[in-house]
PyMOL Python script that loads the backbone (N, CA, C, O; Angstrom):
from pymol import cmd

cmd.read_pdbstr("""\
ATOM      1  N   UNK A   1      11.053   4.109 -14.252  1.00  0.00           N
ATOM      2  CA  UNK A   1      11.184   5.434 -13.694  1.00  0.00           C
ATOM      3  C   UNK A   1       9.995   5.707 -12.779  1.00  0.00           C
ATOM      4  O   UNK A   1       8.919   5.170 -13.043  1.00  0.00           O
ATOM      5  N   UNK A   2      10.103   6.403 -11.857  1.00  0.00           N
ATOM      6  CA  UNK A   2       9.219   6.541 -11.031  1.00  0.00           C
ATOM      7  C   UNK A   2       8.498   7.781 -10.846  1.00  0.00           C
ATOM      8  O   UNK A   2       9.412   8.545 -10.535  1.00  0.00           O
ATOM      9  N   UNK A   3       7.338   8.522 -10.841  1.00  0.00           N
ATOM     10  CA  UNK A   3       6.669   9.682 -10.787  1.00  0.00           C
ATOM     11  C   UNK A   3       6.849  10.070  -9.867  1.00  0.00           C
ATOM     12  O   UNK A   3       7.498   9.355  -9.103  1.00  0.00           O
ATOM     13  N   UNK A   4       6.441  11.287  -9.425  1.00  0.00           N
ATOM     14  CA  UNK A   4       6.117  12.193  -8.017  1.00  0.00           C
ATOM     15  C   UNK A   4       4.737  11.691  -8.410  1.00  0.00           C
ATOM     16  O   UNK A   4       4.181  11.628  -9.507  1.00  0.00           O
ATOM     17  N   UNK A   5       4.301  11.307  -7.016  1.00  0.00           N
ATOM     18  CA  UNK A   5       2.899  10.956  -6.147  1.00  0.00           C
ATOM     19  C   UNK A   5       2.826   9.657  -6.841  1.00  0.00           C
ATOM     20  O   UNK A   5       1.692   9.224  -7.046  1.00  0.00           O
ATOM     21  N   UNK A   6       3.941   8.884  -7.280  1.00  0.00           N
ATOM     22  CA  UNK A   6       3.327   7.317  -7.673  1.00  0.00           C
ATOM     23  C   UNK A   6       3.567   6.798  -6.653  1.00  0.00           C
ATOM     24  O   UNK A   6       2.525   6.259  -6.280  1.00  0.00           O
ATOM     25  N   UNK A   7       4.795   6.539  -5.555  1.00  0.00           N
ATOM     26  CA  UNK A   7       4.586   6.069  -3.960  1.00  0.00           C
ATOM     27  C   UNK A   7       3.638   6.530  -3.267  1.00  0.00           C
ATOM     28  O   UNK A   7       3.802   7.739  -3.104  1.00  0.00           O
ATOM     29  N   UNK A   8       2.594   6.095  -2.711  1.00  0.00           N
ATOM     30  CA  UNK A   8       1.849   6.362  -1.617  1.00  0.00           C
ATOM     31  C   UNK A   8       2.374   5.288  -0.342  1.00  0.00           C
ATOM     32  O   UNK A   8       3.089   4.315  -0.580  1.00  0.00           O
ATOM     33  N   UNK A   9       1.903   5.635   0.993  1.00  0.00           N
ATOM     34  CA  UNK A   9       1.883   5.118   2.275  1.00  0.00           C
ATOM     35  C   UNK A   9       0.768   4.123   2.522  1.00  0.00           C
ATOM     36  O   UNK A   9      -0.012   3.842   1.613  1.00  0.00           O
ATOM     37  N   UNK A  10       0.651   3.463   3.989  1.00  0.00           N
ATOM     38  CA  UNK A  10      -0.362   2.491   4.131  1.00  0.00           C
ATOM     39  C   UNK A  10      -1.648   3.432   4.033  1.00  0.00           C
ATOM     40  O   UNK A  10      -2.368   2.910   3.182  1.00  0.00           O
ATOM     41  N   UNK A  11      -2.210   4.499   4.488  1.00  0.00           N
ATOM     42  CA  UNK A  11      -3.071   5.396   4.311  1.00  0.00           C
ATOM     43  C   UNK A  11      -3.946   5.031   3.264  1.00  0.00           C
ATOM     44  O   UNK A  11      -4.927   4.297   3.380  1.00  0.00           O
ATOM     45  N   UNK A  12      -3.474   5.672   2.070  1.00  0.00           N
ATOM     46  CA  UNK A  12      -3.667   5.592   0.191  1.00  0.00           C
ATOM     47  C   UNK A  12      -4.016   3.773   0.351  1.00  0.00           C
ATOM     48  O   UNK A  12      -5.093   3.207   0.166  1.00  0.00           O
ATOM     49  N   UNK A  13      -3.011   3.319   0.655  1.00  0.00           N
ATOM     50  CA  UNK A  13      -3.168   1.578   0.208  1.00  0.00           C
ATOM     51  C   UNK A  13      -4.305   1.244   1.072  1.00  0.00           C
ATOM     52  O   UNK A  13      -4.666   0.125   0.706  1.00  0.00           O
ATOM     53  N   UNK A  14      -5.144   1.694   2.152  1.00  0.00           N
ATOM     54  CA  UNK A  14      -6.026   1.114   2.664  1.00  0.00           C
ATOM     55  C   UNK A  14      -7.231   1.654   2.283  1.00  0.00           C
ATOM     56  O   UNK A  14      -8.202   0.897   2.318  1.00  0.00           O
ATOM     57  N   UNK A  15      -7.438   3.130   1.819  1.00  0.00           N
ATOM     58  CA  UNK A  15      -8.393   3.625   1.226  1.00  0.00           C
ATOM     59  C   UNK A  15      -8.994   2.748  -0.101  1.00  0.00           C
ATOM     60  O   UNK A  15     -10.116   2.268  -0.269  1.00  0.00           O
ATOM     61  N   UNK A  16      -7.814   2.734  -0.960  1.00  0.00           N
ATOM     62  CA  UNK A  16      -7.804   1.846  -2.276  1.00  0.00           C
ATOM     63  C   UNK A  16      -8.461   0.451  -1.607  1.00  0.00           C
ATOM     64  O   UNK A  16      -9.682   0.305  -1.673  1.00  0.00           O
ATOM     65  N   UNK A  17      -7.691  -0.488  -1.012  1.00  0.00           N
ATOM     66  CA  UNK A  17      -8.389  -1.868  -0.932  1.00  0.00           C
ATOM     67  C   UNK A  17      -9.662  -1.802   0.149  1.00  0.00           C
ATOM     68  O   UNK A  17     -10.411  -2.765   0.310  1.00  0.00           O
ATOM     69  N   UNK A  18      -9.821  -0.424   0.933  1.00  0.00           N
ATOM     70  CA  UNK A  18     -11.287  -0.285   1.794  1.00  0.00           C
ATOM     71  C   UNK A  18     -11.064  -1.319   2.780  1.00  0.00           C
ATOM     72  O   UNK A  18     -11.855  -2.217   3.069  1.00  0.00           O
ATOM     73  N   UNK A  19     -10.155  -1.155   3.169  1.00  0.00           N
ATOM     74  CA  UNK A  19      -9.378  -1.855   4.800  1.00  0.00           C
ATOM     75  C   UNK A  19      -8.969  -0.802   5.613  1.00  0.00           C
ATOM     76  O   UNK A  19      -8.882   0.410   5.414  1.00  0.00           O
ATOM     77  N   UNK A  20      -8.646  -1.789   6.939  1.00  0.00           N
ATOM     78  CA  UNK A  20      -8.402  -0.646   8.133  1.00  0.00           C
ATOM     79  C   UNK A  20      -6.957  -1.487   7.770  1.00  0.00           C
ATOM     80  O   UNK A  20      -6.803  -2.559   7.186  1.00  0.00           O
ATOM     81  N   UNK A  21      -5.691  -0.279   8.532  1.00  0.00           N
ATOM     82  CA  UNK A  21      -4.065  -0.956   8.740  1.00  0.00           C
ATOM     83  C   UNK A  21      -4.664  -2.319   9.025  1.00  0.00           C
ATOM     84  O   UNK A  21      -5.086  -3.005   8.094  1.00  0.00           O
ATOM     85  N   UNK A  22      -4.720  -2.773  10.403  1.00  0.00           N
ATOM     86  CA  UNK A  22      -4.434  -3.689  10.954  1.00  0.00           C
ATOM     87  C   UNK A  22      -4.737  -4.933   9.387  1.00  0.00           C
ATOM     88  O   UNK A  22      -3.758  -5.518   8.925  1.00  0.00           O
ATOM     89  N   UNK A  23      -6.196  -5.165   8.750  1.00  0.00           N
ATOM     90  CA  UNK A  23      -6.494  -5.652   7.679  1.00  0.00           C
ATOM     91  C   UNK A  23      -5.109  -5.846   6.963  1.00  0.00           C
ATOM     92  O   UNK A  23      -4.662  -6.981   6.794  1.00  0.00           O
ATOM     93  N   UNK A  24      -4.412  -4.686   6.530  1.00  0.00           N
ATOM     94  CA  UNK A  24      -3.687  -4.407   5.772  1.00  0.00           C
ATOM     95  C   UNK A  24      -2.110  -5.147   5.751  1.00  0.00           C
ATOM     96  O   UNK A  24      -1.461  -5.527   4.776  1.00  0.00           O
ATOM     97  N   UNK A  25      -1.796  -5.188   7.109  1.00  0.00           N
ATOM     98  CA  UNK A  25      -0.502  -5.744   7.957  1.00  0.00           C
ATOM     99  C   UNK A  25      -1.372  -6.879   7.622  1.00  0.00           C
ATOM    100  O   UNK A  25      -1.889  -6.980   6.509  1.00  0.00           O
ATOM    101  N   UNK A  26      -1.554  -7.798   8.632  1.00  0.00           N
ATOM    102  CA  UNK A  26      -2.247  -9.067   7.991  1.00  0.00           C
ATOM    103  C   UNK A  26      -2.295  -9.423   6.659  1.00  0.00           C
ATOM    104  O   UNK A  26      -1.988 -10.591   6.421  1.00  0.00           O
ATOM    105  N   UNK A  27      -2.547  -8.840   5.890  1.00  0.00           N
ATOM    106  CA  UNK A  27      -2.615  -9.082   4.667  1.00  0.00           C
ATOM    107  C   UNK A  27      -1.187  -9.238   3.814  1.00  0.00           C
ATOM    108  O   UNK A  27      -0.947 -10.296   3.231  1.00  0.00           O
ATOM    109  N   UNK A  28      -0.226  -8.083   3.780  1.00  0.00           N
ATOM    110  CA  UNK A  28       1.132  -8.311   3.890  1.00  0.00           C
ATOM    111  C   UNK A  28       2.063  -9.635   4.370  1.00  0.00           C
ATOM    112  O   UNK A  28       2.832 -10.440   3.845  1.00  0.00           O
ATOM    113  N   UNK A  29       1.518  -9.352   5.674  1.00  0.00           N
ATOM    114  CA  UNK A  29       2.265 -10.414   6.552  1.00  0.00           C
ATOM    115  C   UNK A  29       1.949 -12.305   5.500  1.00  0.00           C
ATOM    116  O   UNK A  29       2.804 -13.155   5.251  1.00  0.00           O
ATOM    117  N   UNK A  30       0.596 -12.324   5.186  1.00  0.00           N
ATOM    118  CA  UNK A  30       0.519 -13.723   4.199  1.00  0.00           C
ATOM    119  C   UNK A  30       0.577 -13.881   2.913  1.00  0.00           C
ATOM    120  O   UNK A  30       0.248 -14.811   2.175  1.00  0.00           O
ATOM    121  N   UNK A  31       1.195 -12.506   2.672  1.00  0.00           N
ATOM    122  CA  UNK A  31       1.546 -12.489   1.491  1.00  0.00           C
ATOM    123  C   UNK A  31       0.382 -11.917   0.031  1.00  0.00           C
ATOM    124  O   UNK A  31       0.696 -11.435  -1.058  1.00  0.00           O
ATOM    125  N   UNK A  32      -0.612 -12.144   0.452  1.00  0.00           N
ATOM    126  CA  UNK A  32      -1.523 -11.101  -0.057  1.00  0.00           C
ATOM    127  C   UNK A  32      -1.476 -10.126  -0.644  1.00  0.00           C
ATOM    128  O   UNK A  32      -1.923 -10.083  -1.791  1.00  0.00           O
ATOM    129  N   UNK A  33      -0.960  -9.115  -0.084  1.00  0.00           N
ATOM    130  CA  UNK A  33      -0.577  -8.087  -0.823  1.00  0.00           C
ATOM    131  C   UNK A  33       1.035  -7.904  -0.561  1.00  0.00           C
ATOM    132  O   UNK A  33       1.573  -8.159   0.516  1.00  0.00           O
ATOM    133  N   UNK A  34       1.629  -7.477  -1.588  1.00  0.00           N
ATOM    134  CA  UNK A  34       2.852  -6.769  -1.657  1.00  0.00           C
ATOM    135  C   UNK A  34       3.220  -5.724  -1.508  1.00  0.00           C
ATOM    136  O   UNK A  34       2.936  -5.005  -2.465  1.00  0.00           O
ATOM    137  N   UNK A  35       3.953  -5.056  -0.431  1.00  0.00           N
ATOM    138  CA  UNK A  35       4.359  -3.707  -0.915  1.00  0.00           C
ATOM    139  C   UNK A  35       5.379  -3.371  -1.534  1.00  0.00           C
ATOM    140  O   UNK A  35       6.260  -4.215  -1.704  1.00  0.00           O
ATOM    141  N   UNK A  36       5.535  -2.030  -2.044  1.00  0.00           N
ATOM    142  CA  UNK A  36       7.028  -2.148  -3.133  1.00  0.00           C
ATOM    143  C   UNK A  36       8.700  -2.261  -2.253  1.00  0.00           C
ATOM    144  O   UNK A  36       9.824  -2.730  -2.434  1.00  0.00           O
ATOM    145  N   UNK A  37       7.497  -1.069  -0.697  1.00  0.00           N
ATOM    146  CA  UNK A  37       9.291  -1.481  -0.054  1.00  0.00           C
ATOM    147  C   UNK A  37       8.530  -1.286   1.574  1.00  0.00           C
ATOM    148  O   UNK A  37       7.316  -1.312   1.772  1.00  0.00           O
ATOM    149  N   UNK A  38       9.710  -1.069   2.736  1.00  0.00           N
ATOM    150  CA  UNK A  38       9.730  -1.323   3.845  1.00  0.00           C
ATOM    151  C   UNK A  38      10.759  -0.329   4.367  1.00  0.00           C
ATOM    152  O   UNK A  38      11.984  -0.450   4.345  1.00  0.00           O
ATOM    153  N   UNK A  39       9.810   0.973   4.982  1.00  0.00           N
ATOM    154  CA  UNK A  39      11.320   2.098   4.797  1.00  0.00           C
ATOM    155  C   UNK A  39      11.352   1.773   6.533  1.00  0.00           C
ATOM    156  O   UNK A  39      10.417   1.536   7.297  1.00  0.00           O
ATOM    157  N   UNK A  40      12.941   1.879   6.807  1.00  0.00           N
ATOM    158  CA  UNK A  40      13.288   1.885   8.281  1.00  0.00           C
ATOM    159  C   UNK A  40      12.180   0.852   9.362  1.00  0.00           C
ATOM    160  O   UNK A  40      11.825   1.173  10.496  1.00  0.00           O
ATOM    161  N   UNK A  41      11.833  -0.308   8.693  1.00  0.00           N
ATOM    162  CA  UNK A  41      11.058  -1.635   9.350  1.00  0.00           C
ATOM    163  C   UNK A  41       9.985  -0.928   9.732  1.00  0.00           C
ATOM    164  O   UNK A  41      10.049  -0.631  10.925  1.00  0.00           O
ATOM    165  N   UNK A  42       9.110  -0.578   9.232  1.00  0.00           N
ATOM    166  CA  UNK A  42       8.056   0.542  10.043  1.00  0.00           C
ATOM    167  C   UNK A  42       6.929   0.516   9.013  1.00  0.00           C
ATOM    168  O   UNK A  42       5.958  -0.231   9.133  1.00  0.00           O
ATOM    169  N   UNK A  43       7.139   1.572   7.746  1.00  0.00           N
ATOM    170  CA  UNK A  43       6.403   2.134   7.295  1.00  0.00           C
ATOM    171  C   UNK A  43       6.806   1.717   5.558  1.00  0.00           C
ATOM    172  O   UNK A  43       7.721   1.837   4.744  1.00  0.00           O
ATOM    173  N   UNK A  44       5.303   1.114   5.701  1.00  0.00           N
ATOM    174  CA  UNK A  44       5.204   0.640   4.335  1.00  0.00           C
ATOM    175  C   UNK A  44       4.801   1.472   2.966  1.00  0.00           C
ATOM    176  O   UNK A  44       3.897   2.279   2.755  1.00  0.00           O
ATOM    177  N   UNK A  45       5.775   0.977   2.183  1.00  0.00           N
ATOM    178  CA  UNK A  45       5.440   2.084   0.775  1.00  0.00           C
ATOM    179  C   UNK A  45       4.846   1.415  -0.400  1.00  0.00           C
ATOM    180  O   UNK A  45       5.175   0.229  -0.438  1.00  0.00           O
ATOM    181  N   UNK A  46       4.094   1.776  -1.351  1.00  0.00           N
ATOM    182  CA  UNK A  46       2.926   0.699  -2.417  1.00  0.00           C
ATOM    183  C   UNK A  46       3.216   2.038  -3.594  1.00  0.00           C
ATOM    184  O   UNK A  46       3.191   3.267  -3.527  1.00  0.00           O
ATOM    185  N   UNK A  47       3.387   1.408  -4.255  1.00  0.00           N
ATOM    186  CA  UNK A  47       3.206   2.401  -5.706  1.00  0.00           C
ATOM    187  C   UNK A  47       1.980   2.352  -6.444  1.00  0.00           C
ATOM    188  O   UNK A  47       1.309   1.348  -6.685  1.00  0.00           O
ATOM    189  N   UNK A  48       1.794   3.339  -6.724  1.00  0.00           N
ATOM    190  CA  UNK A  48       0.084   3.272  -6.801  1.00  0.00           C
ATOM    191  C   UNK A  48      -0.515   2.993  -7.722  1.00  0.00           C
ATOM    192  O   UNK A  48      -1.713   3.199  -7.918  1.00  0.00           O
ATOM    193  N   UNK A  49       0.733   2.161  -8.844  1.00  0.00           N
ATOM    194  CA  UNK A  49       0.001   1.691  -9.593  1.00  0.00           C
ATOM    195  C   UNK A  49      -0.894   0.217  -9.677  1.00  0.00           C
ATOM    196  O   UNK A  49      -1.838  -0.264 -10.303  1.00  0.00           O
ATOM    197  N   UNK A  50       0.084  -0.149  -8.597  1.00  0.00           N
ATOM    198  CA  UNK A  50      -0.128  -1.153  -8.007  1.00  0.00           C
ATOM    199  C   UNK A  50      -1.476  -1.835  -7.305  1.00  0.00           C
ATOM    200  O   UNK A  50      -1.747  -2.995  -6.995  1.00  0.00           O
ATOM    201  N   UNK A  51      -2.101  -0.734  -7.214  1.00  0.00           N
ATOM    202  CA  UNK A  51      -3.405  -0.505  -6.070  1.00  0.00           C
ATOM    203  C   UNK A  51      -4.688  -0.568  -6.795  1.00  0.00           C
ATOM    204  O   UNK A  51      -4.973   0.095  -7.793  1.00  0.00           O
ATOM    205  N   UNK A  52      -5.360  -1.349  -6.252  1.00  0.00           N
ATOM    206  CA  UNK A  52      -6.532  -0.762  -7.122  1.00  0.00           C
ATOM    207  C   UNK A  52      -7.256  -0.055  -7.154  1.00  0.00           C
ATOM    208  O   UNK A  52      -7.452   0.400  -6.028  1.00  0.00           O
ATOM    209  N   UNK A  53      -8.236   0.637  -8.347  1.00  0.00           N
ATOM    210  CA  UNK A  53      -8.340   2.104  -9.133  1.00  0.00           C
ATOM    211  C   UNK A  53      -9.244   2.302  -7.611  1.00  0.00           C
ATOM    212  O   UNK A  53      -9.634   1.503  -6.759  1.00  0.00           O
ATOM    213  N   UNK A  54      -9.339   3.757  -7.769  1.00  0.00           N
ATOM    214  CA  UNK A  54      -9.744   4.392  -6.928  1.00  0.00           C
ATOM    215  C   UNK A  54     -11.782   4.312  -7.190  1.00  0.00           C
ATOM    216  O   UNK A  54     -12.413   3.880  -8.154  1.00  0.00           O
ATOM    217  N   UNK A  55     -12.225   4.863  -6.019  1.00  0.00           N
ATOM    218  CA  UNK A  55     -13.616   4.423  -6.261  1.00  0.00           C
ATOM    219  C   UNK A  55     -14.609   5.566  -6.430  1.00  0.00           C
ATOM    220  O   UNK A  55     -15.167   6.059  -5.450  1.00  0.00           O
ATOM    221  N   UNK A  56     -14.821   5.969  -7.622  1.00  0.00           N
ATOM    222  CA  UNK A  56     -15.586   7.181  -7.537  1.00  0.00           C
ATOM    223  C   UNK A  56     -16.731   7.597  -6.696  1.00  0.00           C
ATOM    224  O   UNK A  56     -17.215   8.722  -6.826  1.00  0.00           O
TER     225      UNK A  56
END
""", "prot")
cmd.dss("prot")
cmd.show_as("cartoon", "prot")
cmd.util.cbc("prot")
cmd.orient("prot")
């Protein structure tokens, strides 16, 4: 089952791994990281549990 605010965007996912997009695409692209989905070939979605913890 899925929460409200457990999908985040590339935004959230680059804050978390402390990358810029481009890092991020690259990273995807070799498989590195996974995202959960790929809405309309564009814009990538990561569930946040997925991510790692945030950095106080």
């Amino acid at each position: 089952m899925i929460w409200p605010g457990q999908l985040v965007g590339s935004k959230v996912a680059c804050e978390r791994y402390g990358i810029d997009r481009s890092t991020l695409v690259r990273r995807i692209q070799t498989g590195q990281i996974t995202p959960l989905a790929r809405l309309d070939g564009a814009a990538y979605v990561f569930d946040l549990g997925d991510l790692p913890a945030a950095k106080a």
